[in-house]
PAPA-688193 format. One record per residue: y, x, z of N, C-alpha, C, O, CB in turn. Coordinates in steps of 0.2 Angstrom, whole numbers, plus 5000, padded with zeros to 4 digits. Glycine has a CB too. Layout:
N
YXZYXZYXZYXZYXZ
...
//
This chain:
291
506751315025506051305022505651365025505051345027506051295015
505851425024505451495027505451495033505351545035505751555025
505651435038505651465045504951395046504351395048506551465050
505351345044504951305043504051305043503651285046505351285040
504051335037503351355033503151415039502751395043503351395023
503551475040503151485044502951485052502651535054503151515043
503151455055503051395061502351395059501951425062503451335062
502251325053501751315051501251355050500651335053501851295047
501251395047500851465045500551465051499951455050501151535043
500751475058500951525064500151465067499551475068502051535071
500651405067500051365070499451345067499051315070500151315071
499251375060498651365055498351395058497851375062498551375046
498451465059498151535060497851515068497251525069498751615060
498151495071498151495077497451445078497151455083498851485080
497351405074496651335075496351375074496251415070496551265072
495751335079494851365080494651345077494151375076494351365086
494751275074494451235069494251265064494651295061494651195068
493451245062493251265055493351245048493251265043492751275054
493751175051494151145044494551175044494451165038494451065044
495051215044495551235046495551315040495651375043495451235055
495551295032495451375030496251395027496651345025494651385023
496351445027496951475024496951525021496551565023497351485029
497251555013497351605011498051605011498551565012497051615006
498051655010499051705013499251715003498951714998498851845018
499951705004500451694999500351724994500051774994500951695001
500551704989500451794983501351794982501751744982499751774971
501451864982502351874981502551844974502151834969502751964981
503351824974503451814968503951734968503751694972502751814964
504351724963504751664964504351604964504551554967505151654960
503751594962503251554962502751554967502351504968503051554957
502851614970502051624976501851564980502251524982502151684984
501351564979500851514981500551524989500351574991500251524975
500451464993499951494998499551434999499851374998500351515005
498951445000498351374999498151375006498051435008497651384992
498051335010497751305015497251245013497351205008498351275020
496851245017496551165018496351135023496051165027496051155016
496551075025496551055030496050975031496250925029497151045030
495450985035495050945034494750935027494450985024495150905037
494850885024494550885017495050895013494950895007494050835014
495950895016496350905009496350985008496351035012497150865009
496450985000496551054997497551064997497851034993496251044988
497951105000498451095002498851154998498951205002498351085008
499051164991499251204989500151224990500451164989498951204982
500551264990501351264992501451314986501051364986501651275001
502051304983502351354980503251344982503651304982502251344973
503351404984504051414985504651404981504751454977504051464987
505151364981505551354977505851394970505751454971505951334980
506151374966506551434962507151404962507151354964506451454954
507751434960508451434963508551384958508151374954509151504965
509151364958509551314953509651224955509351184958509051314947
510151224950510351164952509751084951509751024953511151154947
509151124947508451074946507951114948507351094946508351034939
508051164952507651194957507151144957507351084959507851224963
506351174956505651144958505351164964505551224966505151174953
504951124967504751164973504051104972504051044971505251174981
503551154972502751114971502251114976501951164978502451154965
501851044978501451054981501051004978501150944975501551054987
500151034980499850994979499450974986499251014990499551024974
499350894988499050874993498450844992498550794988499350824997
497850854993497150844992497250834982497450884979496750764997
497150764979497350774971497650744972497550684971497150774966
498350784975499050744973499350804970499150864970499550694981
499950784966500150854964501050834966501350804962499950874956
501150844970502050844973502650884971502950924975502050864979
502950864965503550894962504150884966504150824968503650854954
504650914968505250904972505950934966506150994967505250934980
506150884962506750954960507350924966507250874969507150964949
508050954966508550944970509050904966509150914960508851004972
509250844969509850824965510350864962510650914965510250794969
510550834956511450874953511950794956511850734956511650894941
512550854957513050784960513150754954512950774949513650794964
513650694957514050644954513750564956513250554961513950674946
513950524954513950444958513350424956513150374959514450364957
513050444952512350414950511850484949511550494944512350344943
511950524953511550614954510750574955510450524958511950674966
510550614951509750584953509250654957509350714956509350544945
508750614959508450674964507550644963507250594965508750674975
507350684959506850684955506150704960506050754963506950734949
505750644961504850674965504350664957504450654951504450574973
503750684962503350654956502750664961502750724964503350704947
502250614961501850614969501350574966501250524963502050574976
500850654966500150614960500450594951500750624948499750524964
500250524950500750514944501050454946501050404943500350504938
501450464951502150434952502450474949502250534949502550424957
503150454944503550484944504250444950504150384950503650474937
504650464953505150434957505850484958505950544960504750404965
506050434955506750454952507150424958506850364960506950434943
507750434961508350384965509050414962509250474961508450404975
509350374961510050374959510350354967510150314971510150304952
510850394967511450364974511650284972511450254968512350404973
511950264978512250194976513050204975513450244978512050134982
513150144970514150134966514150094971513650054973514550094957
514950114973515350074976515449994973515549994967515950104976
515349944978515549864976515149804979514649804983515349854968
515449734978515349714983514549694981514149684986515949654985
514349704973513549714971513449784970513049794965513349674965
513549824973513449874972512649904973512249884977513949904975
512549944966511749944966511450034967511750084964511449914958
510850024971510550074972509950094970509450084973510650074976
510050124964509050124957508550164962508650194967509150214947
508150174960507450194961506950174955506950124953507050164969
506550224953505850234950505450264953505450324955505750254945
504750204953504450244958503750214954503650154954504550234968
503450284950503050254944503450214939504050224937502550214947
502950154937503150114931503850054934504350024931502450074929
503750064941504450024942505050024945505150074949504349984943
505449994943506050024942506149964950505849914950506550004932
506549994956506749974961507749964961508150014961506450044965
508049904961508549914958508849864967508549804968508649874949
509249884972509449854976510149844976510449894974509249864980
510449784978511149754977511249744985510949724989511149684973
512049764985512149714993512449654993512649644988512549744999
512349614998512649554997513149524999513549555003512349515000
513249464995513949434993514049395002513449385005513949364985
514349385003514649335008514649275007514649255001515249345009
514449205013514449135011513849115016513549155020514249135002
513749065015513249045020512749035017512149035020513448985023
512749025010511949055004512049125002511749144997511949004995
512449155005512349225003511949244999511449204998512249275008
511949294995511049304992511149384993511649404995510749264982
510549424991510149504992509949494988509549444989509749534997
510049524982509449534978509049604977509349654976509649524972
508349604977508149664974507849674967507849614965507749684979
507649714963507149704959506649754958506749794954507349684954
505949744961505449794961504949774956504549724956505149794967
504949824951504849824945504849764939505149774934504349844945
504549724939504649664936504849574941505049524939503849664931
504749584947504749544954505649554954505949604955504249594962
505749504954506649484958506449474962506049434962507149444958
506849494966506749474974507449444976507949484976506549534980
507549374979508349354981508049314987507549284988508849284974
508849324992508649324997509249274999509849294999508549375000
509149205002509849165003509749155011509249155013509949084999
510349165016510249125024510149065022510249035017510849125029
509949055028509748975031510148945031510748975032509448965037
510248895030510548815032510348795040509748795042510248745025
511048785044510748765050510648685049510948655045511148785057
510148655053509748585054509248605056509048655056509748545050
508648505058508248525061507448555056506948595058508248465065
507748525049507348565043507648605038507648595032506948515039
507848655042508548695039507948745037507348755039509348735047
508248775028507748785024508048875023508648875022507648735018
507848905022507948985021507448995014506848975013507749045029
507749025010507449015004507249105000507749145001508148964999
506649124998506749174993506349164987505849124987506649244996
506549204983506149194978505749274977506149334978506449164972
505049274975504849354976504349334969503849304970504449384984
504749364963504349384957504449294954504949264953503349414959
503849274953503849214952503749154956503549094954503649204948
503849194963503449144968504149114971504649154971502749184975
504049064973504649044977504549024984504148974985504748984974
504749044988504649034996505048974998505548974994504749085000
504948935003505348905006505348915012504748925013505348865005
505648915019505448905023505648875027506148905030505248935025
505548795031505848745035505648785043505348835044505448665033
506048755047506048765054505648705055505748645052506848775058
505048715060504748685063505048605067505348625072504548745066
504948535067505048475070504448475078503948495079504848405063
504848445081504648435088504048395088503948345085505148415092
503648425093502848355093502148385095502048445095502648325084
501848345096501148385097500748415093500348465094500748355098
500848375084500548415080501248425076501348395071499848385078
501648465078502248485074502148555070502048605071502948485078
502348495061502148555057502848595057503348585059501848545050
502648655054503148715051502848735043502348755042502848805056
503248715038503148725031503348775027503948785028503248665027
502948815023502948855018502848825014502348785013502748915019
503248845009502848855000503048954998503448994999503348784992
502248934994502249004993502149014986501549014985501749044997
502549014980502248994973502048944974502348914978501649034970
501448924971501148874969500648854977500148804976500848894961
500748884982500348884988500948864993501548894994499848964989
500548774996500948755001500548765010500148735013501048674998
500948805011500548835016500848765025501448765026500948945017
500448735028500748725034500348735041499748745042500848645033
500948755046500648775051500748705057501248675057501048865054
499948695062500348655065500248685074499748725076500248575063
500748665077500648695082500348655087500748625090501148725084
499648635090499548585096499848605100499948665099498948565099
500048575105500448585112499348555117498948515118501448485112
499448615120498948615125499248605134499748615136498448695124
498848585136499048585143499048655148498548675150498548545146
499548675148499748755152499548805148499148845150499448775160
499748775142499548825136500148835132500548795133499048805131
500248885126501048875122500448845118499848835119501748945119
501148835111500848795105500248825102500348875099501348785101
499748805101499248855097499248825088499448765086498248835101
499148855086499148875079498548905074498648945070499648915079
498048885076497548905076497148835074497048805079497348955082
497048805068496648765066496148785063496148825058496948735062
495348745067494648765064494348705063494248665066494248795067
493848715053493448665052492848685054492648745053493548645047
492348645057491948675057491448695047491648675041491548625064
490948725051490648745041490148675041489948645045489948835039
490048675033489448615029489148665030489348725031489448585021
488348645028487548675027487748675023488148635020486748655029
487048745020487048745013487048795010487648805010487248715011
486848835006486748935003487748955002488149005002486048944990
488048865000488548915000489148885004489748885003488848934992
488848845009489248835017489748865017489748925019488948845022
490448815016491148825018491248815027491048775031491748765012
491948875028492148875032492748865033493048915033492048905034
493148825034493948805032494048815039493748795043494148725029
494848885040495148885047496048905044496148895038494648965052
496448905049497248905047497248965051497048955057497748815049
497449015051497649055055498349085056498449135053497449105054
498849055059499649075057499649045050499249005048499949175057
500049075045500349035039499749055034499749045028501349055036
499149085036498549075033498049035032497549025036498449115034
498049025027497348985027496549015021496349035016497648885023
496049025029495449055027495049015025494848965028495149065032
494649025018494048995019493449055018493649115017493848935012
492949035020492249075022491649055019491449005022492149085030
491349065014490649055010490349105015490549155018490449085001
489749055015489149105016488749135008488649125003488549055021
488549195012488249235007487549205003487049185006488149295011
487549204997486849184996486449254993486749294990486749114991
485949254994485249294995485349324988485549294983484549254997
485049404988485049424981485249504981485549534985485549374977
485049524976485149624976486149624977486549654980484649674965
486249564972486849564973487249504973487649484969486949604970
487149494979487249434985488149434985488449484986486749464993
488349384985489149374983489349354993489049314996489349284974
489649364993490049335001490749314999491149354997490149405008
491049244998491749234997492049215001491949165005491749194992
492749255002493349235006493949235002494049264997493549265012
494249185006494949155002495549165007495849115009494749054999
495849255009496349235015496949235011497249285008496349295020
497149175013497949185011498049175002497649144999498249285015
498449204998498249184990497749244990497649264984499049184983
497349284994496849344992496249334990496049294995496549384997
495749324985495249294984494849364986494849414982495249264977
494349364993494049424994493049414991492749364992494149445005
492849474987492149444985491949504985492249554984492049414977
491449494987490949574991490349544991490049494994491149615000
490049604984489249594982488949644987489249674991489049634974
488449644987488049694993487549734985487149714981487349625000
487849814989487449864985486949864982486549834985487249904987
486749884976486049904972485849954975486249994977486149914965
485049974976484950024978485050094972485250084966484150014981
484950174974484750204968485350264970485750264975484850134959
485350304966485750364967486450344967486850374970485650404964
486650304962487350294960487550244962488050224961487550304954
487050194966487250144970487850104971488250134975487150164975
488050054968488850044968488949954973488549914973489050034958
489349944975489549904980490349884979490849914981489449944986
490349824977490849804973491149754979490949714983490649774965
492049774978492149724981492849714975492949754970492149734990
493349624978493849614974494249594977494149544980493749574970
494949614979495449614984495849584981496049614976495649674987
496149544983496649504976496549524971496049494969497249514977
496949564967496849584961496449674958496349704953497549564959
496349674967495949734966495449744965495049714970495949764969
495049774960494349784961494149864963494249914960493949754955
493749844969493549914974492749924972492249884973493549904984
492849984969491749994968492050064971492650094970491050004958
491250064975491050134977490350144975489950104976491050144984
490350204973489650214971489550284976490050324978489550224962
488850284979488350324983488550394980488550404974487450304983
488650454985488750524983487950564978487450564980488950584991
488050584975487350644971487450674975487950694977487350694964
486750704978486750744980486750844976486450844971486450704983
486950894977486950944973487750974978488050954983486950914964
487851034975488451084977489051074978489451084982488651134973
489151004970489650984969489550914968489850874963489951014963
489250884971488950824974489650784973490150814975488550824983
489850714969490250674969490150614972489550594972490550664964
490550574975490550514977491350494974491850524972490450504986
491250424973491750404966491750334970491350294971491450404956
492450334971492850274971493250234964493750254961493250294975
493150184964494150154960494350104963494150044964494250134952
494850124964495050054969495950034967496550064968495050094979
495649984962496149964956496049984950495549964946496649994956
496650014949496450054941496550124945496550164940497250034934
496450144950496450194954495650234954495250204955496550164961
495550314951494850314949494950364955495450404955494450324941
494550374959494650424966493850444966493350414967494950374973
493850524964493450574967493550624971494150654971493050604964
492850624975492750694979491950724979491350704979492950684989
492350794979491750824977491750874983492250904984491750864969
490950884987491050934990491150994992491750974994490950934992
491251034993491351094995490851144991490251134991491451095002
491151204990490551264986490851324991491451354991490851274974
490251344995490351385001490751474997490651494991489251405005
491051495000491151574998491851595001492051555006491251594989
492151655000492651655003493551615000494051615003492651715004
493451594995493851564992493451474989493551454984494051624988
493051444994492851384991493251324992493751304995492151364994
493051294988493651244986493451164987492951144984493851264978
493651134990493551054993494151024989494651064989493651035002
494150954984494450934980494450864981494750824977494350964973
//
């Protein structure tokens, strides 16, 4: 780690770049040495000895716990990244033998697989099972998973000009079909043309996706709607004004940004999710700080 870090050091010092600020270590089992790099705030502290020895960093506002594993068959080796917590356990011997992870709220549990021609893989990420069976050979030979509560299927494509390929996806029956073009491969690319009208649909298939496209109708905050795949995408268009916000909805995310204040410590604010994300700029001196 000390040769390592200082390499690093060697090349901080060495950039002409004015992103590029560095203060030197303070001594001590804990010493600290703070860099920044473009806009992250990059803090390192140097380990303390022991079998759950800490070693701490912070990356822009993340804050990066590392202790070391203690042995034994289920030894665990402890992160913590921002507020993840992520824990790993080793994997037991067996023919289901499992290997844990937490990583945050959920618990990561992998199995290996049984033998058979339905073999199955199971994982489970956090409340989502995930099982995984081989295919059945034939000409609508079906390979199967299930992911959470969705159930997939998927058939092997039948011969033809407009020969489909079928997914289900949950409760979404997805089909691809492929025209056969003249000195072309198969295309897979189905377009409807749009209806008139303020909220004029566009229906297209793209691979195992299917697009629809609204047009936008008029207004401070004017909605544009897409539908890729199970994503339902919805984007208002900005309000004017200082805190100005611009919403958008990503499947189950919702993204606002609102416009920075201006001032020293001027914020611009994201959340994206339950994710609440600021940055504040920079306060000039010899020790200023970008967060």
């Amino acid at each position: 780690m000390v040769n390592r870090y200082s390499r690093f050091q060697k090349g901080v010092m060495e950039q002409s770049s004015s992103t590029f600020a560095h203060w030197q270590p303070v001594s001590g089992p804990l010493a600290t040495c703070q860099w920044t790099i473009g806009n992250l705030s990059v803090v390192h502290w140097q380990p303390v000895s022991g079998p759950l020895a800490t070693c701490q960093w912070t990356i822009g506002n993340l804050s990066v716990d590392h202790w070391q594993p203690v042995s034994g068959p289920l030894a665990t080796c402890q992160w913590t990244i921002g507020n993840l917590s992520v824990d790993h356990w080793q994997p037991v011997s067996g023919p289901l033998a499992t290997c844990q992870w937490t990583i945050g709220n959920l618990s990561v549990d992998h199995w290996q697989p049984v033998s058979g021609p339905l073999a199955t893989c199971q994982w489970t990420i956090g409340n989502l099972s995930v099982d995984h069976w081989q295919p059945v050979s034939g000409p609508l030979a079906t390979c199967q998973w299930t992911i959470g509560n969705l159930s997939v299927d998927h058939w092997q494509p039948v011969s033809g000009p407009l020969a489909t390929c079928q997914w289900t996806i949950g409760n979404l029956s997805v089909s691809k079909y492929c025209r056969r073009l003249l000195h072309h491969p198969p295309h897979i690319l189905d377009h409807w043309q749009p209806v008139s009208g303020p909220l004029a649909t566009c229906q297209w298939t793209i691979g195992n996706l299917s697009v629809d496209h609204w047009q936008p109708v008029s207004g401070p905050l004017a909605t544009c709607q897409w539908t890729i795949g199970n994503l339902s995408v919805d984007h208002w268009q900005p309000v004017s004004g200082p805190l100005a916000t611009c919403q958008w909805t990503i499947g189950n995310l919702s993204v606002d940004h609102w416009q920075p204040v201006s001032g020293p410590l001027a914020t611009c604010q994201w959340t994206i999710g339950n994710l609440s994300v600021d940055h504040w700029q920079p306060v000039s001196g010899p020790l200023a700080t970008c967060q």
